[in-house]
N, C-alpha and C positions, 0 to 999 in steps of 0.2 A: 645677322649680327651687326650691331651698329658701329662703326668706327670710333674708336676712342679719340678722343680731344686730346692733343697736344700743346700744351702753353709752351712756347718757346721762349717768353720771357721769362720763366719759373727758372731760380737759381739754382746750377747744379752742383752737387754735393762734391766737395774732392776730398781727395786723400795721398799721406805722403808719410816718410820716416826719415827724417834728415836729421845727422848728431856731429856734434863737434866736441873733443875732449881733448884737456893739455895732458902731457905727458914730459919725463923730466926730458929735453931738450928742443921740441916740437909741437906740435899739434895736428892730430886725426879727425878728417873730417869723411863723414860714411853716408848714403842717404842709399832707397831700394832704386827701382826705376822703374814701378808702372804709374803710367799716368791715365785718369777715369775719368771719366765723364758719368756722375751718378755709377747706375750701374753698369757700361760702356767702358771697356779697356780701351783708351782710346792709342796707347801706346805702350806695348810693355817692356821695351828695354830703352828711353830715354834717361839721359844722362844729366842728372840734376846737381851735382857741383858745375860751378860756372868758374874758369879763373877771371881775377880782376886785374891782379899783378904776376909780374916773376912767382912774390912769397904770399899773397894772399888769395884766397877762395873764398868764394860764399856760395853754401847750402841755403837752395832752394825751397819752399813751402804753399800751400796754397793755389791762384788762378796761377797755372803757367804761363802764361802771356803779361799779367803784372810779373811776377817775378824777373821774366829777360825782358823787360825793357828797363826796369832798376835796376839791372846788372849792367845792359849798355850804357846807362847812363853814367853808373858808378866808374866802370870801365872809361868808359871818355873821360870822367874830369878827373882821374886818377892819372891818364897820359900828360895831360894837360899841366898836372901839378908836379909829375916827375920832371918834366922840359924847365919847368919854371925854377924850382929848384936844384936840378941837375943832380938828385939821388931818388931811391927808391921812396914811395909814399910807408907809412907805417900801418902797422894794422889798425890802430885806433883811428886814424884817419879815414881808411877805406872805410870800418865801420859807420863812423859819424856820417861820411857822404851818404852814405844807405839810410841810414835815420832818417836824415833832414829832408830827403826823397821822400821817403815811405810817412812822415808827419806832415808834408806840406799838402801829403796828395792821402792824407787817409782816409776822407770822403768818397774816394773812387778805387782807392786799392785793397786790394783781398790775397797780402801776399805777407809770408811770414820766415824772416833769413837766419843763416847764422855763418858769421866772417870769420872765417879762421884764418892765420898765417903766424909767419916769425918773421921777424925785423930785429935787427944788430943793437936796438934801444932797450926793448923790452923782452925778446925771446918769445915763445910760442903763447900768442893770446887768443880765447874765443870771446865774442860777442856775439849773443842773440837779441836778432830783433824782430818780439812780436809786432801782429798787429795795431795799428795806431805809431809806429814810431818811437818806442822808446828804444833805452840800447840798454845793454846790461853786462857787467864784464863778469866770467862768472868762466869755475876749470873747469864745466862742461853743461853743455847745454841741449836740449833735444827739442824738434818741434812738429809740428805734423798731428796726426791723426792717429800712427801709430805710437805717438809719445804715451800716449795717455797706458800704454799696458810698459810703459818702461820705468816711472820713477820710481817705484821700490825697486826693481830689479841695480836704476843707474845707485840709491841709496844705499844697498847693500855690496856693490860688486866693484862700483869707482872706488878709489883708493890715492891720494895726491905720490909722487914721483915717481909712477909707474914706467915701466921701459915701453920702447916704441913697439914690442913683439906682444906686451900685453895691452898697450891701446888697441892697438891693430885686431888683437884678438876681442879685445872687450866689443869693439865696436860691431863687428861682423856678426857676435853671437846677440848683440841687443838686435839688429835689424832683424837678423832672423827671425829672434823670437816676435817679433811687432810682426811680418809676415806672415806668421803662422795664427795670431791674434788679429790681425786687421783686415778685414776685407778689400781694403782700397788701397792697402800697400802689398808690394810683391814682386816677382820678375826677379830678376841679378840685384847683386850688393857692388855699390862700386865705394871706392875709398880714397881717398887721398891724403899723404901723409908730409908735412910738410918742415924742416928745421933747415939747418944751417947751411946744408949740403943741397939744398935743393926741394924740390916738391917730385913726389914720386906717386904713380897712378898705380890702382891695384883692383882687376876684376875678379870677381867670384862669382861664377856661373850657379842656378838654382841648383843643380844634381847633387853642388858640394857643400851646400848650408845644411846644417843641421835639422834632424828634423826634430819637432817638441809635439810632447801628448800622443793625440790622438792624429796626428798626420800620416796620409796616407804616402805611399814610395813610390816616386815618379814613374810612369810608366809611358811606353810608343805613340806618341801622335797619331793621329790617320794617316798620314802623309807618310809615317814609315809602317801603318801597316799593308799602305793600296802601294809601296813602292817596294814592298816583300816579296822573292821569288813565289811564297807557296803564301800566297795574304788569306789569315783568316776569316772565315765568314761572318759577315756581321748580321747577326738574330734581332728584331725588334720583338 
C-alpha cells in the first residue's frame, strides 16, 4: 500500500458558531468550543469569547491564532487608551480597533469577530466584523460556519426588547441547533452576558443542549466503560 501524500501547505478547513445579540438592557454573546483542524478535533472545549475590557468581549471566528493575536492587540491598545483617558473605552471603539487590525492586515488574516459589550454612552452594542475588515453595527449578528443553518432560524425567533432570560435562551437554543447541523461546530456552549451590573459567564455542558431531528442521546465513553466494575465486552 503506498503512503499517501501529505501537503502541509494545503489550507485547512475550520469551523465555528459564535453569535452576539442585544437585548433590552445588555448584550449576549454565545459561541460552541470545538476547535478543528479539517477533519481533526484539535480541541473540544476551547473558549472562544475573549474579554477586551471590564464591558466588552469579542467572539472569535475562523484561524485561531489570527483571532488571539487581534484580541491582544485590541486588548493592549484598549489599556493604553483607558490610561490616557482615565475611563473606560466604549464598545465602538473596541470595535473600530478590531476593524482597522483586521483591514490593514487582511492579506494575511483568516479571522472573523463579533464585539459585544455595554458602556454608559450607548447601552448594549454588537458589531460584526467579517473578513476583510469591515464593521457593522447591527441587534445581532452571527459568524462562523455554523451561521449559515442559522439565518432563518435568527429571522424568525430574534425579536428587538427581549429580556436577558430570552437572549440567553435564544442564544443556547441557536448554537445548539448549528451543532447538531455543523460538523466543525460542537463540544459545550459557553455565553456571556453583559449590561450595567457587570459581565457575567455561563456554561452549558453538551448532556444539557437540546437535542434536534435525528440526534442521537449521549451515551459512556470508553473510559467509563474500561473504568466500570462489571465493563462490557466489546464485539468487533
Amino acid at each position: 500500500m503506498e503512503n499517501a501524500s501529505v501537503d502541509v501547505n494545503h489550507p485547512h478547513s475550520m469551523g465555528t458558531t459564535i453569535i452576539g445579540v442585544t437585548y433590552n438592557g445588555g448584550v449576549v454573546l454565545a459561541a460552541d468550543s470545538r476547535t478543528s483542524t479539517g477533519m481533526y478535533v484539535a480541541n473540544r472545549a476551547s473558549d472562544k469569547i475573549t474579554q477586551l475590557t471590564d464591558n466588552v468581549y469579542v467572539c472569535r471566528s475562523g484561524s485561531a491564532a489570527d483571532s488571539q493575536i487581534v484580541s491582544d492587540y485590541v486588548r493592549y491598545f484598549l489599556h493604553q487608551h483607558t490610561i490616557q483617558l482615565g475611563q473606560p473605552a466604549t464598545v465602538k471603539v473596541a470595535a473600530n480597533l478590531a476593524r482597522l487590525l483586521s483591514y490593514n492586515n487582511k492579506d494575511r488574516l483568516q479571522t472573523g469577530l463579533i464585539v459585544g459589550g455595554w458602556d454608559k454612552y450607548e447601552g448594549g452594542k454588537i458589531y460584526g466584523i467579517p473578513l476583510g475588515g469591515a464593521v457593522l453595527e447591527q441587534p445581532f449578528s452571527i459568524g462562523g460556519s455554523g451561521s449559515t443553518y442559522l439565518y432563518g432560524f435568527f429571522d424568525q425567533a430574534w425579536k428587538e426588547g427581549m429580556t436577558q432570560e430570552e437572549a440567553e435562551k435564544l442564544v443556547v437554543t441557536a448554537v445548539s441547533l448549528a451543532i447538531a447541523r455543523d460538523g466543525a461546530s460542537g463540544g459545550v456552549v459557553r455565553t456571556v452576558t453583559i449590561n450595567k451590573d457587570g459581565a457575567t459567564r455561563k456554561f452549558y455542558p453538551c448532556d444539557s443542549l437540546q437535542l434536534w431531528h435525528e440526534e442521537l442521546e449521549p451515551v459512556n465513553s470508553l473510559l467509563d466503560v474500561v473504568s466500570a466494575s462489571s465493563p462490557v465486552p466489546m464485539v468487533s
